[in-house]
C-alpha positions in Angstrom: -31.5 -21.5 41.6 -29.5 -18.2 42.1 -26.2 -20.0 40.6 -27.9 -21.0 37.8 -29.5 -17.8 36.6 -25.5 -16.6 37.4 -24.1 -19.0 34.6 -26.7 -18.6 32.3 -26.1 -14.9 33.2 -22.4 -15.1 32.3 -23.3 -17.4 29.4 -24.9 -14.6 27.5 -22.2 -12.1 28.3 -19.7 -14.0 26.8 -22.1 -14.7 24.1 -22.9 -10.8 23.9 -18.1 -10.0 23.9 -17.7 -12.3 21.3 -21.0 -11.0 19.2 -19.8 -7.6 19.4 -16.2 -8.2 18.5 -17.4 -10.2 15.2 -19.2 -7.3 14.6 -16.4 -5.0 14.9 -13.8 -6.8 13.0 -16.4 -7.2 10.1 -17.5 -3.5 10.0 -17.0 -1.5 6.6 -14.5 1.0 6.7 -15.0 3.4 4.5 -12.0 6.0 3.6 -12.0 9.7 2.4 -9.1 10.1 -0.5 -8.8 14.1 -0.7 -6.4 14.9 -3.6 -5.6 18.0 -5.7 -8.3 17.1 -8.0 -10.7 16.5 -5.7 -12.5 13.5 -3.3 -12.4 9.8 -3.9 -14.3 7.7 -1.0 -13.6 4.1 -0.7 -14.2 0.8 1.1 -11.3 -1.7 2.5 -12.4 -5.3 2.7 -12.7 -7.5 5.6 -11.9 -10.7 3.3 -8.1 -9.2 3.4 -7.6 -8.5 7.0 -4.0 -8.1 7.5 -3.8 -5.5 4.7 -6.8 -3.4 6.2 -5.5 -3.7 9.4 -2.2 -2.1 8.3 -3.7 0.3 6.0 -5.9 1.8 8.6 -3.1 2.0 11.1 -0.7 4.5 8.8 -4.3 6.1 7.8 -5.0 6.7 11.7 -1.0 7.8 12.0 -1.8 10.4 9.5 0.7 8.6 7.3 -0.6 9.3 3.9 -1.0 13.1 4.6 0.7 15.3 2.2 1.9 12.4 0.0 2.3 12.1 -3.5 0.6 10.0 -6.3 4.0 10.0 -7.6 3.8 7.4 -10.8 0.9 8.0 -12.9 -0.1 5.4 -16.0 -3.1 6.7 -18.2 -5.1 3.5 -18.8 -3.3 1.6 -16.3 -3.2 2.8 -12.5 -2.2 5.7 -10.3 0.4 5.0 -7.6 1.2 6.7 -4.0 2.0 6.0 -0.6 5.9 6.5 -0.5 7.1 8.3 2.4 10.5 9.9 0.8 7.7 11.7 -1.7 6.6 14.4 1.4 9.2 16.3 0.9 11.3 15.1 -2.7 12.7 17.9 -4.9 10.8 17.4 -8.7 14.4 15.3 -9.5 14.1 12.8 -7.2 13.4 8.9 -7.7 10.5 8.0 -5.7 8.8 4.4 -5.4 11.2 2.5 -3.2 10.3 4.1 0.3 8.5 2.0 3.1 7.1 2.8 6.4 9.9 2.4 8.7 9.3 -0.3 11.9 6.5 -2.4 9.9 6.9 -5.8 8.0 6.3 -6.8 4.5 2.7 -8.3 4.0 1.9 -11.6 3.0 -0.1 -11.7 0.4 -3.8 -12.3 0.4 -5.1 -13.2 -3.2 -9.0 -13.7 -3.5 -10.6 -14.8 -7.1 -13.4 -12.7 -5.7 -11.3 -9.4 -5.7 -10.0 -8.1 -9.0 -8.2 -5.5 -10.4 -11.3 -3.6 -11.8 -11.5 0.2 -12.3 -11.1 1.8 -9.0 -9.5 -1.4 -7.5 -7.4 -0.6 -4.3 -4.4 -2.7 -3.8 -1.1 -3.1 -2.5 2.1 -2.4 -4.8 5.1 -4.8 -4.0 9.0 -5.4 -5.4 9.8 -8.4 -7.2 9.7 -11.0 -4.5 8.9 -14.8 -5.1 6.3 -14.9 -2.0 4.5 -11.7 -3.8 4.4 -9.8 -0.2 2.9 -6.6 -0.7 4.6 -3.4 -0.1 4.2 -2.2 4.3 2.6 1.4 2.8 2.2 1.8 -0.9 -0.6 1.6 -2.9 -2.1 2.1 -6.7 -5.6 2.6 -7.8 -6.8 1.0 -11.3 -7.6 2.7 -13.7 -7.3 0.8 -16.6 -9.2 0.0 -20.3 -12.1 -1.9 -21.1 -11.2 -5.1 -22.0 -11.7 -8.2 -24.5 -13.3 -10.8 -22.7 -11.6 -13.3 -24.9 -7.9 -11.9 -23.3 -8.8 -12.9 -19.9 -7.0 -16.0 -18.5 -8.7 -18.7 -18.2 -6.6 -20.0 -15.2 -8.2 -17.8 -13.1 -11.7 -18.5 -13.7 -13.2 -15.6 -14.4 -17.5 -15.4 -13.2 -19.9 -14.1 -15.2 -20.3 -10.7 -13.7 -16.5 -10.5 -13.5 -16.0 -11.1 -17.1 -19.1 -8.1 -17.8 -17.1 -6.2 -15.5 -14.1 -5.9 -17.3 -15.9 -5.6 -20.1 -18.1 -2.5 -19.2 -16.0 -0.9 -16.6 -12.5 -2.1 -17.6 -9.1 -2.7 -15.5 -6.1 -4.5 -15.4 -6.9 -8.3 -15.5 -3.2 -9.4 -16.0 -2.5 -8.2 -11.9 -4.8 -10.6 -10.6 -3.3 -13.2 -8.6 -0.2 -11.3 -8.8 -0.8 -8.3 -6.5 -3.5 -8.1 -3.4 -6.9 -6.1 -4.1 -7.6 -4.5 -0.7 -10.6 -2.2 -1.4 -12.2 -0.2 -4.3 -13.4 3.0 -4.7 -16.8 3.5 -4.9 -17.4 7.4 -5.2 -15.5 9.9 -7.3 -14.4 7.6 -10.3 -13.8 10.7 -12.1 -11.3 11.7 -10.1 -8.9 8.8 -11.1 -9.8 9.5 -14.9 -8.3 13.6 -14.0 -5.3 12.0 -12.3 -5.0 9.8 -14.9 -5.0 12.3 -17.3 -2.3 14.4 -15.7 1.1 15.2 -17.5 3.7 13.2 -16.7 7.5 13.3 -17.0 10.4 10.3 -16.3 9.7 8.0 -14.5 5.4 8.4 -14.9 5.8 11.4 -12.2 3.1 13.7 -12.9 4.7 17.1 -13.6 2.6 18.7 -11.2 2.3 17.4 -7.8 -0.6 15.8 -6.7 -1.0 15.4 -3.2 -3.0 12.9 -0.9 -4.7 12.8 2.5 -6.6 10.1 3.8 -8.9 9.5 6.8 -11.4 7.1 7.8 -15.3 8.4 7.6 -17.0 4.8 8.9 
């Protein structure tokens, strides 16, 4: 009788470790984006694992701290995330910097996760497997679009297709480059970021400056 209260004892531990590690691995995380314009907050997805994973590591590293949004598109997207851009002079060529000792990321496309305003993805070079960059990222902005220009290879729902509509984004990235989160608080911030002058290269002509940290 005793051993077989112990294995239905252990039984329901190791039902209990593996419970609580799903429920870890599928937690929100929710991020705090603190700029020169003010607060963004936004939510990583567990459906692209290997992107949050990495993005929470240089977040937790204190990575992002002090770097720039260095390329800036009105209607399109705001960009950041390079390393060299912590300390570049207002000449300097930024967007090629990585995080040194990490891999490229394979990419991890989702027809559920599009480039709507306040998308979060991954920028990348021109590379035929479509890895995404080890560190930089971009936020949609954007411009409401035409339903009628959406592709119809990518089988647009419903609610995705009113989406773009109401909220606009960048439809023609999907399938190309990885969502990884959105923003869900402080929309208005991308607009003022959007908004900012920029010289060569789409580098705002005043620096604006990131930190990051994880709130949940």
């Amino acid at each position: 009788m005793l051993k077989f209260l112990f294995r239905i004892c252990l039984v329901l531990m190791v039902v209990l470790i593996h419970q609580t590690a799903f429920t870890q691995s599928n937690k929100e995380t929710i991020i705090e984006i603190t700029t020169d314009f003010g607060v963004m907050k936004a939510r990583l997805y567990n459906n692209t694992p290997l992107h949050k994973e990495n993005f929470i590591k240089l977040v937790k590293q204190g990575f992002y701290d002090s770097l720039l949004f260095h390329r800036v598109i009105n209607g399109f997207m705001i960009q950041g995330g390079d390393p060299t851009s912590k300390n570049a002079d207002s000449a300097a060529m930024l967007g090629s910097g990585e995080a040194p000792n990490l891999p490229t990321i394979p990419a991890e496309f989702n027809k559920n996760l599009i480039h709507k305003k306040g998308a979060l993805a991954a920028a990348r070079d021109n590379n035929p497997d479509k890895k995404s960059s080890n560190c930089q990222f971009y936020i949609v902005h954007g411009k409401k679009i035409d339903t009628t220009q959406l592709n119809p290879a990518n089988n647009y729902t419903k609610d995705q297709k009113e989406i773009y509509q109401r909220m606009g984004g960048t439809p023609f990235l999907d399938q190309n480059y990885t969502v990884f989160g959105e923003v869900f608080a402080g929309m208005d911030i991308i607009d003022k970021i959007a908004a900012t002058p920029v010289g060569a290269m789409d580098k705002p002509k005043q620096n604006v400056r990131m930190k990051i940290k994880i709130i949940n």
